[in-house]
N, C-alpha and C positions, 0 to 999 in steps of 0.2 A: 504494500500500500504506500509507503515512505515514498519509494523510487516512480509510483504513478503522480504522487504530488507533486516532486522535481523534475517530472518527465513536462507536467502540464503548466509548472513555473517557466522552465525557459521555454515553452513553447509560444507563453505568454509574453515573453521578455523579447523571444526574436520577431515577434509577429507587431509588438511595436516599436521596435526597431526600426521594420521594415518601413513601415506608417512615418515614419520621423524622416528617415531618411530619403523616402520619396513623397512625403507630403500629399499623398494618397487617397488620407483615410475619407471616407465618406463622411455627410454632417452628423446621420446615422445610421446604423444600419438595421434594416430590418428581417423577418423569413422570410421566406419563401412559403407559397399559398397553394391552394387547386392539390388535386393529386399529380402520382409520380415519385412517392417517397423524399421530395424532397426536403433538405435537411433545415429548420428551422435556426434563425439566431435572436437573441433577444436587442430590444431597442432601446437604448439609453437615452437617456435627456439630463443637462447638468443645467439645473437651476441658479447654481453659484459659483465662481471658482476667481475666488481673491486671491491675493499676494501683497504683498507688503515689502518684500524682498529678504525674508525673515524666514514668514508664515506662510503659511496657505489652507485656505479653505475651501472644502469642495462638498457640493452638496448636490448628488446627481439622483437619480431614477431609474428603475428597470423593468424592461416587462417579465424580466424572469427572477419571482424575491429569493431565489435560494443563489442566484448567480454572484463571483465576487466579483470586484470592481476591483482594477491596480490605475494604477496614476503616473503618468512617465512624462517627464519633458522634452522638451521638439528633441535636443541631442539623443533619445534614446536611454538617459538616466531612468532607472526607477525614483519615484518617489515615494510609492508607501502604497495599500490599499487603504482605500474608498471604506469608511466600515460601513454593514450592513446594519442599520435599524430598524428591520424590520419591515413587511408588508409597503416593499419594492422600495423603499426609502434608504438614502445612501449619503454619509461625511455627516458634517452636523458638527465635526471635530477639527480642531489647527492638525493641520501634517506638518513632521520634524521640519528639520532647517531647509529653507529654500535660498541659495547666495543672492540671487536676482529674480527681477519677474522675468522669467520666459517667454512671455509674451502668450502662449497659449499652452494648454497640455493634452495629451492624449489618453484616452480612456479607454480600456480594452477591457472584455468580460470573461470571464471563465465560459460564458456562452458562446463567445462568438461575435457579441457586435464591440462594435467600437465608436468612438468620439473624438473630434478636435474643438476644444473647448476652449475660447480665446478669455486669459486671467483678465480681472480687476482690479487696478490695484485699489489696496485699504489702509487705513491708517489706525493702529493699534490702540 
């Protein structure tokens, strides 16, 4: 079980990687519908996402509530997960040190969708 968590960590770490570095990501994504087995992804929405060049605060959305949320800057840095509170609700809490605003971050799910969510800054 350990090595499926670190299998679906860096899957998660290269797949916004990929997103940072070619500036790609969709505003967001959604599944797929109709039959044909196709594979569904859940749809984020980030209602908040300040900076202060310190902090950061992110407060996003999902349609899938058992889905996690990670938070990565345009360079492909992680930043921290998104926490979950509950009935699709997401952040509500400071994420550790941020050196700068990054100007926008990236949102990736353990589901499947993803976000480029442009910061705000705030003042503490």
């Amino acid at each position: 079980m350990k090595h499926i968590k670190q299998l679906g960590t860096a899957l998660v770490v290269l797949v916004a990687a990929l997103f940072a570095l070619n500036f790609v990501a969709p505003a967001h994504a959604s599944g797929g519908s109709g039959s044909g087995g196709g594979t569904s992804v859940d749809t984020i929405k980030v209602s908040k996402c300040y900076c202060n060049g310190v902090q950061m605060l992110i407060k996003a959305s999902s349609s899938d509530p058992t889905a996690h949320l990670y938070a990565f800057r345009p360079d492909g840095t992680y930043q921290g997960e998104v926490q979950n509170g509950g009935g699709s609700r997401y952040g509500g809490t400071v994420m550790g040190f941020v050196p700068y605003d990054p100007g926008y971050m990236i949102i990736v799910s353990s589901s499947g969708g993803s976000v480029v969510a442009p910061t705000t800054p705030f003042i503490q």
